[in-house]
C-alpha positions as a printed Julia matrix, in Angstrom:
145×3 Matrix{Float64}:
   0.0    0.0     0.0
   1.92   3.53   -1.32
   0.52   6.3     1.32
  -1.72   8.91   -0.77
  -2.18  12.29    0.04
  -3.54  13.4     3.54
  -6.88  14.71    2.86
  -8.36  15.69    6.16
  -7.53  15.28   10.1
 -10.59  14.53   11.91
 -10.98  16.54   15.21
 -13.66  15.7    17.48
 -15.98  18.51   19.3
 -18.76  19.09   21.4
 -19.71  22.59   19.8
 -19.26  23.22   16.04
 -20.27  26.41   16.23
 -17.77  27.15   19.37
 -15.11  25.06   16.97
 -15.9   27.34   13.67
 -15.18  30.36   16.02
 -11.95  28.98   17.16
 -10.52  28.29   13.68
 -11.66  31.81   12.44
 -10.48  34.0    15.44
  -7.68  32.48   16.45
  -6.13  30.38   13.6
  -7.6   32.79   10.49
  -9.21  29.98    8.81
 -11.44  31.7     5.98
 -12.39  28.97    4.0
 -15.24  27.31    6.47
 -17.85  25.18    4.89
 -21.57  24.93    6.01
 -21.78  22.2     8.71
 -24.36  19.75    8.04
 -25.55  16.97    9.23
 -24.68  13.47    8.59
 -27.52  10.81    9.74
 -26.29   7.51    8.96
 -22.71   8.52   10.6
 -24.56  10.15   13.12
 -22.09  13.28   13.04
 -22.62  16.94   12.3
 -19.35  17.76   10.2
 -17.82  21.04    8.78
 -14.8   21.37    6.61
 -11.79  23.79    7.02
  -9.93  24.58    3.83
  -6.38  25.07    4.78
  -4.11  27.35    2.25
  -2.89  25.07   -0.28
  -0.83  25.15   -3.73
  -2.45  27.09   -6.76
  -5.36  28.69   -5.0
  -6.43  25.56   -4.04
  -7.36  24.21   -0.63
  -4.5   21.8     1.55
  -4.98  19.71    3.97
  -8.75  19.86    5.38
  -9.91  19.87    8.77
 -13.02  17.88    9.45
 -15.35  18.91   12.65
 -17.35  16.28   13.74
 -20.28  16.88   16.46
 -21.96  13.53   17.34
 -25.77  14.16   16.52
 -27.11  12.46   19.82
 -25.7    9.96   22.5
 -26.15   7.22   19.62
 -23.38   8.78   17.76
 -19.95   6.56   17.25
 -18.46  10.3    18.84
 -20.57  10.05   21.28
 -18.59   8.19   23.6
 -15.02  10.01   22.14
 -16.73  13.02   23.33
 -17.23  11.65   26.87
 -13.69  10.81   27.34
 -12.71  13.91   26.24
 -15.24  16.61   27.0
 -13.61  19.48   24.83
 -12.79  17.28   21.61
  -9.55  16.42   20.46
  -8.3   14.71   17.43
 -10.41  11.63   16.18
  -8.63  10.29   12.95
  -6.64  11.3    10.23
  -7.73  10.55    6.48
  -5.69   9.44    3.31
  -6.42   9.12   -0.23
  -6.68   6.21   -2.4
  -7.47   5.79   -6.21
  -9.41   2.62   -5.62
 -11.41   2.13   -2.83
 -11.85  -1.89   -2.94
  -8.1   -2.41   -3.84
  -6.99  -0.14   -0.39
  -9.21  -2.26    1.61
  -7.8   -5.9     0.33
  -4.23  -4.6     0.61
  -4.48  -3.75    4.07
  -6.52  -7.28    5.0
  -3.84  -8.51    3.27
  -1.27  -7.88    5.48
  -3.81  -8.43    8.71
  -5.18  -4.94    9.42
  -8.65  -4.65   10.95
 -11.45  -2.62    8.51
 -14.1   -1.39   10.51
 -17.18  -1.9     8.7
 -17.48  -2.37    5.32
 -16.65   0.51    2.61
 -19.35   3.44    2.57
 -20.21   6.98    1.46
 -18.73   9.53    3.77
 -18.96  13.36    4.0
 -16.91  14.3     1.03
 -19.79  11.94   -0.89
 -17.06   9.56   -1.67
 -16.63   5.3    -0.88
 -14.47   5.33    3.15
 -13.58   2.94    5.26
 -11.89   3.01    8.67
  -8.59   1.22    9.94
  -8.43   0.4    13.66
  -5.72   2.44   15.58
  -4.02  -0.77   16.93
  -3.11  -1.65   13.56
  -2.49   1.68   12.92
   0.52   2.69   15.14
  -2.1    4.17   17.85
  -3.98   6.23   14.89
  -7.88   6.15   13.84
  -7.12   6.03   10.0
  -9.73   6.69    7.45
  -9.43   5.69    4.03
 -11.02   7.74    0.74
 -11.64   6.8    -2.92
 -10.07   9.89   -4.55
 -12.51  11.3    -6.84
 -11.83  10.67  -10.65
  -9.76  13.83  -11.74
  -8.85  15.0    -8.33
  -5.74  16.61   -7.42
């Protein structure tokens, strides 16, 4: 498996809105996305465009609020009441390929591959395969980068 391109960190929070506030005042973030929600994750998220080459955006930063005590973040939340990093995310051409590479050589997939918030095929690593690390894997969108 060749490591692709980070597309997003994942940072847990209990307040988006307190969150979106942070990254504007204090960090100058000015390229904040709408947060919406996400149901069948059970996660409010909002994306942070971070400067990047050619007027483009870098690295992202992805909020996530759980959306109720049935939320998977739910219970990250709880251990740490003001957030904190959840995962980090890499990209992948093909989405099927990434995940029989890594079962290949005996890492856990968390569920099978889904639609996440960028509206592209994910699936999750566990972080005791993952040196410690919650590790999300993306299809790159065709013509991408």
């Amino acid at each position: 498996m060749k490591l692709g391109r980070l597309n997003h960190i994942g940072v847990a929070t209990p307040s988006i809105e307190a969150s979106i506030a942070y990254y504007r005042d204090v960090m100058g973030a000015t390229k904040i996305h709408a947060p919406f929600d996400l149901p069948s994750q059970g996660v409010k998220v909002c994306f942070i465009d971070t400067p990047g080459e050619n007027e483009t955006h870098g690295t992202q930063i992805e909020l996530i609020e759980p959306l109720g005590e049935g939320s998977p973040i739910h219970s990250f939340i709880a251990k740490n009441p003001h957030g904190g990093q959840h995962h980090m995310c890499y990209e992948v051409p093909d989405i099927f390929v990434a995940k029989a590479e890594f079962e290949a050589i005996g890492k856990r997939v968390l569920g099978e591959p889904r639609i996440g918030a960028h509206g592209t095929m994910i699936f999750f690593l566990h972080p005791k395969d993952m040196n410690g690390v919650l590790t999300e894997i993306m299809e790159t969108p065709k013509g991408a980068h």
